[in-house]
Residue frames relative to the residue before (quaternion, step in Angstrom):
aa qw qx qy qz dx dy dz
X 1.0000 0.0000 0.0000 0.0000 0.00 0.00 0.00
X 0.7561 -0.4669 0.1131 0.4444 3.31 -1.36 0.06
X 0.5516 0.6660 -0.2518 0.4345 3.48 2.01 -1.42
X 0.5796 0.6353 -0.2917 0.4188 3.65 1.40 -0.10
X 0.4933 -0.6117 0.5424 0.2973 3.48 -0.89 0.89
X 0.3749 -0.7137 0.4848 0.3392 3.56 -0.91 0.98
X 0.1161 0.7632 -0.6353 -0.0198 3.33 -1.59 0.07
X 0.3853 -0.7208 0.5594 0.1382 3.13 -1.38 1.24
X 0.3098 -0.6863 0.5458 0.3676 3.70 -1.08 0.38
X 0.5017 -0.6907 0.4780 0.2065 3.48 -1.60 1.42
X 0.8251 -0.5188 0.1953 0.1093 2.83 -1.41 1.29
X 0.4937 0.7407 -0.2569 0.3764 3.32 1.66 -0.56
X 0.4302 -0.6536 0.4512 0.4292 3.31 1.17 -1.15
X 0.5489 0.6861 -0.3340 0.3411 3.47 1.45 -0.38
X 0.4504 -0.6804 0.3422 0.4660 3.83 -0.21 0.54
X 0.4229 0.7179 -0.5339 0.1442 4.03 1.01 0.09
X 0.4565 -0.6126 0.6183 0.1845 3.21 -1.45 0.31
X 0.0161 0.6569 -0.7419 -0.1332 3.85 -1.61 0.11
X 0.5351 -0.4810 0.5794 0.3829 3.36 -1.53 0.40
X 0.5381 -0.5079 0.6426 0.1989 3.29 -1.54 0.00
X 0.0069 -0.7905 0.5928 0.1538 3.99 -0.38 0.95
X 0.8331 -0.0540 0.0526 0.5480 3.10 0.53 -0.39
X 0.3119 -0.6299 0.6173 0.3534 3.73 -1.66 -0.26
X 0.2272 -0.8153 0.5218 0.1069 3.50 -0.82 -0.24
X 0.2129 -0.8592 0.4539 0.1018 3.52 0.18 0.77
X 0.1532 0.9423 -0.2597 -0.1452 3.51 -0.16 0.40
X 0.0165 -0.8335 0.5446 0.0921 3.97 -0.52 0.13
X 0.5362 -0.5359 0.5402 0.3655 3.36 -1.25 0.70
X 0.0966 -0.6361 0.7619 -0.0741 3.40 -1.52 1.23
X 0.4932 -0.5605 0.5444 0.3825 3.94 -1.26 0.65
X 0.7451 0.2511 -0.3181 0.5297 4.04 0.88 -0.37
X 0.5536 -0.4532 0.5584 0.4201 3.46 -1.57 -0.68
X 0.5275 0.7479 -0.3992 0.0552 3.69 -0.67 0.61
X 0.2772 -0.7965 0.5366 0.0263 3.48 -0.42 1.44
X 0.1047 0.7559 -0.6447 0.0451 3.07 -1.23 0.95
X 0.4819 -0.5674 0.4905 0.4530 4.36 -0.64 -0.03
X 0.5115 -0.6526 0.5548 0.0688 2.98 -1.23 1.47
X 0.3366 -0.7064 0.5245 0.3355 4.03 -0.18 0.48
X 0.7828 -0.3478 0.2435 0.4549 3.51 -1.36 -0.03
X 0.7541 0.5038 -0.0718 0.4151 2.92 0.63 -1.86
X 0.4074 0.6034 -0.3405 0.5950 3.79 1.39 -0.31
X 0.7364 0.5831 -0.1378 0.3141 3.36 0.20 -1.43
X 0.7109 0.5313 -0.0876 0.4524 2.91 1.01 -1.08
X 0.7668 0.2203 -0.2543 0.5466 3.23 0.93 -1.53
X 0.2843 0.8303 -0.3747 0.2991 3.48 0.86 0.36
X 0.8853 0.0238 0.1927 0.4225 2.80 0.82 -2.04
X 0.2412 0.7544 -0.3180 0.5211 2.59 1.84 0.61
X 0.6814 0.4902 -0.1760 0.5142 3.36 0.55 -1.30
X 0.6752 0.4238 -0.2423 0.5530 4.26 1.41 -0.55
X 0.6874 0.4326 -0.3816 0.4412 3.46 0.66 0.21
X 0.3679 -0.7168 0.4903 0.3324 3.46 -0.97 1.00
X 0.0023 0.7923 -0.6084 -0.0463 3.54 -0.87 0.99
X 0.6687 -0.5289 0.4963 0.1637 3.67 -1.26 0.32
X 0.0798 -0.9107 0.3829 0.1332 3.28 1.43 0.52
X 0.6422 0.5409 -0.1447 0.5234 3.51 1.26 -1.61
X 0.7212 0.3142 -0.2347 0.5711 3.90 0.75 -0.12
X 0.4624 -0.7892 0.3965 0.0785 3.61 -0.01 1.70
X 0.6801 0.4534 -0.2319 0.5273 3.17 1.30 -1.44
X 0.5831 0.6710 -0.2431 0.3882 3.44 0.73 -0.61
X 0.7404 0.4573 -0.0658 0.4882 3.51 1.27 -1.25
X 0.5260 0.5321 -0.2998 0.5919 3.06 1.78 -0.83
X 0.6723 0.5810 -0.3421 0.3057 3.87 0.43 -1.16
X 0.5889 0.5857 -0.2419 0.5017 2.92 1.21 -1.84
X 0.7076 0.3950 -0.3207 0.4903 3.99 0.05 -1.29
X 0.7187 0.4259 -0.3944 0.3827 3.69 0.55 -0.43
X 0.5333 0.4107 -0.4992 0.5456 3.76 1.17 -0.21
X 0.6896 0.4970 -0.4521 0.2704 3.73 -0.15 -0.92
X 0.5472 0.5971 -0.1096 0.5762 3.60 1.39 -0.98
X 0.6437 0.3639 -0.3075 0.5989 3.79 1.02 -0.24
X 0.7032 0.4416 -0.2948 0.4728 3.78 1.00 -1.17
X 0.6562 0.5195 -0.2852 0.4671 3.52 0.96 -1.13
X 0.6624 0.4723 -0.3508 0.4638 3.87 1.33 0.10
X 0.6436 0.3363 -0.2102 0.6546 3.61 1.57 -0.03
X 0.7382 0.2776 -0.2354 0.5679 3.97 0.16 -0.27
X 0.3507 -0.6556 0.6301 0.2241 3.62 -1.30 1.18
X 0.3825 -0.7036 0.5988 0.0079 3.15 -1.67 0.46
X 0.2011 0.8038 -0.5559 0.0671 3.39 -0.08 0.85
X 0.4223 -0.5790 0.6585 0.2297 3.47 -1.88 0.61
X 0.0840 0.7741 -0.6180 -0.1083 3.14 -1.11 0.63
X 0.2420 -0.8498 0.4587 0.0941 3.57 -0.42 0.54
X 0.1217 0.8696 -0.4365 0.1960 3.69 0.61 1.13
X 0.3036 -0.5808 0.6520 0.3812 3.00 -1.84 -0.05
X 0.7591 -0.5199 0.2782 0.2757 3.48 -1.77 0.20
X 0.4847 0.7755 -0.1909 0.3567 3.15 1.15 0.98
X 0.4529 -0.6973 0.3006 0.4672 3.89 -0.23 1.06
X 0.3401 0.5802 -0.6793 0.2939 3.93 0.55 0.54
X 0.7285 0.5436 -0.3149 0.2732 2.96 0.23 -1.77
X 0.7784 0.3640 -0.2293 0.4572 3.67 0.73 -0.82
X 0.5916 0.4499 -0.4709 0.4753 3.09 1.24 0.12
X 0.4744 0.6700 -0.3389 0.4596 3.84 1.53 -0.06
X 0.8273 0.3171 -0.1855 0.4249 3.12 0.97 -0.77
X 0.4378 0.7119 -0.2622 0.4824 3.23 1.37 -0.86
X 0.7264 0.5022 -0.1231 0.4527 3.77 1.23 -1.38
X 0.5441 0.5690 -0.2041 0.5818 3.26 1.73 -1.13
X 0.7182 0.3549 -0.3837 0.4595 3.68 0.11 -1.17
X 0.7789 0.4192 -0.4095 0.2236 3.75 0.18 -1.19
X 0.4931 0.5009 -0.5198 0.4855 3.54 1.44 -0.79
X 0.4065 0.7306 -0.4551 0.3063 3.50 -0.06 -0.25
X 0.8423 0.3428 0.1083 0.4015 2.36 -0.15 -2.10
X 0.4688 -0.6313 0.4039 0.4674 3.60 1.45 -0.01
X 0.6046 0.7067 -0.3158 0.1876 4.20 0.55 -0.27
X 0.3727 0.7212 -0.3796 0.4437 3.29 1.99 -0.14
């Protein structure tokens, strides 16, 4: 439900589950740099990636109320990078302090 932590099922095919540490938003930038995306960032961010039902009010309203339920449990961060293992080592480094794993 919504009061649940999201989670996707892993690629393996196995029925496990993983939490969700974070989202990550992303755009090419001439440097590497990551920073937390505010609420309202967030939103119009990812809003705009989710297929919604535009013509069915109730539908649009639901949808903004899950994103708005996840975006209250799962950080959000912009990174702005070039195509390069910094960047993922930038993030990778970001999510685990986070996450307590450093």
């Amino acid at each position: 439900g919504i009061a649940d932590v999201p989670s996707f099922e892993l690629p393996t095919g196995s029925n496990a589950s993983e939490a969700i540490s974070a989202l990550v938003v992303l755009r090419q930038g001439p440097e590497n740099r990551l920073r937390d995306a505010g609420p309202a960032e967030a939103f119009a961010a990812l809003f705009p990636e989710l297929t919604v039902h535009r013509w069915d009010p109730a539908f649009v309203e639901q949808v903004a109320d899950l994103l708005l339920a996840v975006l209250d449990r799962v950080p959000v961060y912009r990174l702005e990078c070039r195509p390069d293992r910094e960047a993922v080592e930038l993030l990778c480094a970001r999510v685990l302090q986070e996450a307590g794993e450093t």
